[in-house]
N, C-alpha and C positions, 0 to 999 in steps of 0.2 A: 580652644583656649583664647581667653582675648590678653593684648598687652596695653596697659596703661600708661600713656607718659604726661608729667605734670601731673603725677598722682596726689597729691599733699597741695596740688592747688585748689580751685575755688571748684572749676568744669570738671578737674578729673576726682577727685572723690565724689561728685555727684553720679557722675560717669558709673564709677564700680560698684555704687549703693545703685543702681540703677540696674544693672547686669547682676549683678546678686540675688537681687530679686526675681529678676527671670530664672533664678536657675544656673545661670551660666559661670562658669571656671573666668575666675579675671586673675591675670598677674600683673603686677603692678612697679613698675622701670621708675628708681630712687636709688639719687647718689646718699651717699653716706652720711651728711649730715643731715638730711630729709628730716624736717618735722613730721613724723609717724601720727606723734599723740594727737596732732590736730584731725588726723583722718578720724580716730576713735573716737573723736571727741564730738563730730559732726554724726557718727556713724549712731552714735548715744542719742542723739540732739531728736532723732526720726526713731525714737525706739529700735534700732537694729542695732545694737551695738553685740547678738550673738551672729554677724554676718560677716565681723571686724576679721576675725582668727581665722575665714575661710580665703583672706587674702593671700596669694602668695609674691611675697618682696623677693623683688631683681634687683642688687644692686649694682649700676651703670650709671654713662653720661653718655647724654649726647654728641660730646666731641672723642669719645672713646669709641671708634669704631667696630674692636673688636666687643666690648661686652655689649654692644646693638645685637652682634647676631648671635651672643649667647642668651642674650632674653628671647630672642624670636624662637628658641627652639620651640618645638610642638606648638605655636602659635599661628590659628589660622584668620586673626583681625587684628588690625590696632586701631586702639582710638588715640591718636596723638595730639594732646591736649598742653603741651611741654610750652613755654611759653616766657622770657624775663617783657617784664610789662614796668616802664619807668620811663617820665621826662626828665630826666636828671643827667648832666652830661659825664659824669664821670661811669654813669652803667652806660654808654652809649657801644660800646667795642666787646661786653660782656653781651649786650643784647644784641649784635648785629652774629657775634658769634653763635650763639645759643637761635636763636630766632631761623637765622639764614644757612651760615654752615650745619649747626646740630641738624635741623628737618634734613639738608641736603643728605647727610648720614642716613637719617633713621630711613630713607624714602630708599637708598641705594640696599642696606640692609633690607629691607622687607621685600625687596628686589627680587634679590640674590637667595632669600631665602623661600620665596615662592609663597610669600603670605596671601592670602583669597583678599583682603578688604581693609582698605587704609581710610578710617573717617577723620580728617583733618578738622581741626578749630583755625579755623583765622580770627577775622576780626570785621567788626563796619568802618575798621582803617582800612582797611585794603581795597574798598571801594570807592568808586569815585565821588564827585560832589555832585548835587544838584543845585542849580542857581535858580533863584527867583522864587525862590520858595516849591521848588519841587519834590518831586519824589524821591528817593534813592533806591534801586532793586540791584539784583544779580546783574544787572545788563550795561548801569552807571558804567563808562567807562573811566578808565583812571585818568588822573591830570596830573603831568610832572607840576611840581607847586613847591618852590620854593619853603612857602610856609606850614610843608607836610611836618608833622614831627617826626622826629629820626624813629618813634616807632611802629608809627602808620609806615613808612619807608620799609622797613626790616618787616612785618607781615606781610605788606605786597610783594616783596621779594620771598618771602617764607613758601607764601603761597603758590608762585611760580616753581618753585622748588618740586612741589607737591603734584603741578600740574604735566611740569617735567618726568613723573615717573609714572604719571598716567599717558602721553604720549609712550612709555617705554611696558605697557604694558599692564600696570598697575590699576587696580581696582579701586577707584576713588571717589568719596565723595566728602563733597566741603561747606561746612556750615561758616557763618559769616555773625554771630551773635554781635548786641548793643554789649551796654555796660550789663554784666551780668550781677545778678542779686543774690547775694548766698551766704550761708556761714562759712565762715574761714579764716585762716591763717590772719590776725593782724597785723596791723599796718600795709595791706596790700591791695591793692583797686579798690573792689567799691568798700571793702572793712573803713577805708580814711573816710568814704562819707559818713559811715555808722559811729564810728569813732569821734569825730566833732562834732556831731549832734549829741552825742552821748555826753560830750562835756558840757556842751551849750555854747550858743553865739547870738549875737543880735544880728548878723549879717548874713543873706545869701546875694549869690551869687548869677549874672546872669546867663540865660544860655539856654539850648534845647537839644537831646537827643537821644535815641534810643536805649531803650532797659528793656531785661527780659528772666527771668526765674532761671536761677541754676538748673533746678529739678527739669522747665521743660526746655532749658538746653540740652540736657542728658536724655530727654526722654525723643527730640528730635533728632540725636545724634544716631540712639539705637535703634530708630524705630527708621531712619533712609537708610542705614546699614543694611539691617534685615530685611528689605527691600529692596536692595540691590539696585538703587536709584545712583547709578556710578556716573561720571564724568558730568555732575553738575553742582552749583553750588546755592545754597538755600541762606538768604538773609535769616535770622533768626532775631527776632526783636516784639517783644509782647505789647509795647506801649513808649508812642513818641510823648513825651514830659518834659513842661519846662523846668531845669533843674532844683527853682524854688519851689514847685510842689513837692518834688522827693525831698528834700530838705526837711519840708514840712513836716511829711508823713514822716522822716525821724525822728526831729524833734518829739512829735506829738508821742510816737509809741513811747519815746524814753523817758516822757512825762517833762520836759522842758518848755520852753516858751519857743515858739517859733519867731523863724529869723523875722525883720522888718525894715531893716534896714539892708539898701543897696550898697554890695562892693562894686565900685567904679571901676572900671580896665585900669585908668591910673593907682588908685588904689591899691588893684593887685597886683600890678608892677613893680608896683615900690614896696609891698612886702613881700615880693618875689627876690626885688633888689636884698632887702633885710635877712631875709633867711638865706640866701648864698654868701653875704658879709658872714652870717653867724658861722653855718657853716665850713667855712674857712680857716677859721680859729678854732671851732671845736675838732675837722677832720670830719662828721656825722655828715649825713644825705640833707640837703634843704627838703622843708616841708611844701615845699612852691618855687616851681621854676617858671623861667618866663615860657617854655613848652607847655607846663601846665594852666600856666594864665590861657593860650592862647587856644589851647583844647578846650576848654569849660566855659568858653566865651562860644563858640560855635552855635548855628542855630539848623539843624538840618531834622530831616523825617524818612522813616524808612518804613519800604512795606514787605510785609512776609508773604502776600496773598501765594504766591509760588510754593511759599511749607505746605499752609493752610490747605491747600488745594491736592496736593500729596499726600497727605497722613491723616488731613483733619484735626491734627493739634489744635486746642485750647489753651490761649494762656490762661495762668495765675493771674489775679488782679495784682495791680502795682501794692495795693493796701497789706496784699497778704505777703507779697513779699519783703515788704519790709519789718511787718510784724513778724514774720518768720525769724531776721536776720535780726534784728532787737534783743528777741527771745534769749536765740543764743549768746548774743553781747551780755547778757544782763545775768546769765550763770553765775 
């Protein structure tokens, strides 16, 4: 049996439509107000929506220690995909919770209950930078940086978490995905890029860095699992893109006019300033923090050759994944 956490996200329902199709028992770790419909909804999107019902729902939190180890019963893998992903200061102690303490849980739980195989998702935050225009791999070391956002901060700690319970015995391995591209839940990671191209804009944005397909995130997670490639960790990134090509390539599938116009750092400063003024009056999450200015302004490049070299994974062209993720928008 496998356990899925962050099932109703973007990785983990690709995750369990991926094990499904092998054949394989997944149960799936969801607190109570869990958006369910959107799993069925993606599960529809790939024609498998008779694969939905063979899910079996745990519901738990990762800061509930006991019901971690009442989902790991008869469970002998997890894929821990569980994740709050926000620049926004007010999620900042909800993410350091969930990110840091919850893995620290779920990692002591899979411990304790003598699980075979923990496949972690981090992030290409949790790795280091490369200057001067370099590479970034598995080996990038980290640089304390001031200018890390609090949630590049919270998955390199996530991560140490995870690494902590493979020092304690634990069977782990850990992928390191770009910005992943998929149908899901809106308003939440890459959905806000599909969502503002969906409505249309004259403006992108400048910047550069790694995307990669849901599907062969899921299909890399299961396939170093079932290989038993334990105690290392695989960049996962299908293509380094300047963020105004992806832009583009939404625009274009949603039938809109691509951006053409440059947002300047100052620019989005001061509508980072404007949406936390709004913000403040209304009580609502800004749509732009100056965290997120300064994430999207970044220009780095990262290589997989370490997956590629392991599995043989093929990515998806950038083109298809965003036609994929459109599709589903445009239901």
């Amino acid at each position: 049996m496998n356990l899925v956490t962050g099932s109703t996200g973007i990785v983990g329902i690709h995750v369990m439509l991926a094990l499904l199709r092998r054949g394989e028992e997944v149960k799936a770790l969801c607190r109570k107000t869990s958006d369910r419909q959107t799993v069925a909804d993606v599960f529809a999107h790939y024609g498998a929506a008779d694969l939905y019902p063979k899910i079996v729902w745990a519901e738990g939190d990762l800061l509930d220690r006991q019901s971690l180890v009442e989902a790991l019963q008869d469970v002998d893998t997890v894929y821990h995909a569980a994740a709050v992903v926000s620049f926004c200061k007010k999620d900042r102690k909800a993410m350091w919770a969930a990110n840091v303490e919850g893995t620290a849980n779920m990692v002591d739980a899979a411990i304790a209950s003598g699980v075979g195989a923990f496949c972690h998702v981090s992030s290409i935050g949790a790795l280091g930078k490369a200057m001067g225009g370099g590479i970034v791999t598995e080996d990038t070391p980290w640089q304390v940086d001031d200018r890390r956002s609090v949630y590049s901060q919270s998955k390199f700690r996530q991560e140490m978490e995870v690494w902590r319970g493979a020092e304690n015995g634990l069977n782990v391995v850990v992928v390191n995905p770009g910005v992943v591209l998929g149908p899901g839940r809106k308003g939440r990671s890459s959905a806000l890029i599909a969502q503002t191209m969906k409505r249309g804009t004259s403006f992108y944005t400048d910047g550069a860095t790694g995307y990669v397909d849901a599907r062969d995130v899921a299909q890399a997670m299961v396939e170093l699992t079932a290989q038993k490639l334990y105690g290392q960790r695989f960049v996962v990134v299908g293509h380094n893109s300047e963020t105004r090509t992806v832009q583009t390539l939404f625009a274009e599938a949603f039938g809109k006019k691509p951006p053409y116009r440059k947002a300047s750092r100052n620019m989005l400063y001061l509508a980072a300033f404007a949406a936390k003024t709004a913000a403040f009056f209304t009580g609502s999450r800004p749509a732009l923090t100056y965290e997120s200015v300064r994430a999207i302004g970044g220009h780095q490049k990262y290589s997989s050759e370490k997956l590629t070299n392991a599995i043989g994974l093929k990515f998806m062209s950038l083109e298809d994944s965003v036609r994929n993720m459109a599709s589903f928008y445009m239901k």
